[in-house]
C-alpha positions as CSV (number, residue, x, y, z in Angstrom):
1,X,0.0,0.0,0.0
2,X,1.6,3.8,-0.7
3,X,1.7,6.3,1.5
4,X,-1.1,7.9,-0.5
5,X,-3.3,5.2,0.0
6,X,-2.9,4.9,3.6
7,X,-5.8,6.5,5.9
8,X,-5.2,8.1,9.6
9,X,-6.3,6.1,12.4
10,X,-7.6,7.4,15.7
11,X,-8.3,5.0,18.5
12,X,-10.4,6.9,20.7
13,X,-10.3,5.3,24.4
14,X,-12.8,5.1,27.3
15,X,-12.8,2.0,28.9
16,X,-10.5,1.9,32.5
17,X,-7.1,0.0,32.3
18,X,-7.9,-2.9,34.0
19,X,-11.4,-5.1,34.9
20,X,-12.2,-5.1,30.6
21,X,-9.5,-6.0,27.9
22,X,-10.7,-3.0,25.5
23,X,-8.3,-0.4,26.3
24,X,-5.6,-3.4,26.1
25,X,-7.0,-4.3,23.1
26,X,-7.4,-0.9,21.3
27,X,-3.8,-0.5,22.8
28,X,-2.5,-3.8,20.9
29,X,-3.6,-2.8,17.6
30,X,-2.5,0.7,18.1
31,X,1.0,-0.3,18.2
32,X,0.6,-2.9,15.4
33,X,-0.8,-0.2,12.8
34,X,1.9,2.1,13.9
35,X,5.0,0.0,12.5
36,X,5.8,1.8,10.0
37,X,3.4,4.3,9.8
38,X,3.5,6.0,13.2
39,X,2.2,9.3,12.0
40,X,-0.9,7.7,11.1
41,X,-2.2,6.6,13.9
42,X,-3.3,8.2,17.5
43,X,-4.5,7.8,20.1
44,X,-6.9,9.7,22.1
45,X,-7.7,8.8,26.1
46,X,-11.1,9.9,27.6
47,X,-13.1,9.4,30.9
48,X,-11.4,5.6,32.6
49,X,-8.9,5.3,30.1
50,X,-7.3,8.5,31.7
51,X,-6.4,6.4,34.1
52,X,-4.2,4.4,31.6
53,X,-1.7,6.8,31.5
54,X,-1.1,6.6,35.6
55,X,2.7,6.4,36.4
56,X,3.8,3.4,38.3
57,X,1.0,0.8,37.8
58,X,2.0,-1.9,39.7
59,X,0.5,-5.1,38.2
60,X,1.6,-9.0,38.5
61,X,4.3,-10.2,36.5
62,X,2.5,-11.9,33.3
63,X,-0.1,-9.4,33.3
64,X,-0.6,-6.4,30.7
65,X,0.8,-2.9,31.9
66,X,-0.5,-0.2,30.1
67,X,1.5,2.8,31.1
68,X,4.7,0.4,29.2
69,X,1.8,0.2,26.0
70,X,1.7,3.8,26.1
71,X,5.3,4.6,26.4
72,X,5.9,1.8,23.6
73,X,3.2,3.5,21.3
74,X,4.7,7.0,22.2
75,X,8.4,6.1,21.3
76,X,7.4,4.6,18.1
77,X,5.8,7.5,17.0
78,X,2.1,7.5,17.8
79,X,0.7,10.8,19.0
80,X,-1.1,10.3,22.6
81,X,-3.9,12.8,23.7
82,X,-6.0,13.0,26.7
C-alpha cells in the first residue's frame, strides 16, 4: 500500500485500564498499525482510560501494563492525547 493510499487512524479510548480488555486491546492494535506508519495513527484517552496513562501501575508479572503500552506506542511514534 503507498503512502497515498494509507488512511489516519484514531483510536479513541474510554474504557479503564484494567477489569475489561478493550483499552488493552485498542492499545494492541495501536501499536501494530503504527510500525511503519507512526504518523498515522493516534490515540486519544477519555473518561477511565485516563487512568491508563497513571505512572507506576503496579500489576503481577504476566499481566498487561499499560502505562509500558503507552510509552511503547509514544516512542514509536504515535501521537497520545487526553
Amino acid at each position: 500500500m503507498t503512502d497515498e493510499n494509507r488512511g489516519k487512524t484514531l483510536f479513541i479510548l474510554n474504557d479503564p485500564p484494567y477489569g475489561t480488555e478493550r483499552s488493552y486491546n485498542g492499545m494492541r492494535l495501536a501499536i501494530s498499525l503504527s510500525k511503519g506508519y507512526p504518523d498515522q495513527v493516534k490515540v486519544f484517552l477519555m473518561g477511565d482510560a485516563v487512568a491508563c496513562a497513571k505512572r507506576g501501575q503496579k500489576t503481577p508479572n504476566g499481566f498487561y501494563n499499560l502505562e509500558r503500552m503507552l510509552k511503547v506506542a509514544s516512542r514509536q511514534g504515535v501521537a497520545i492525547g487526553t
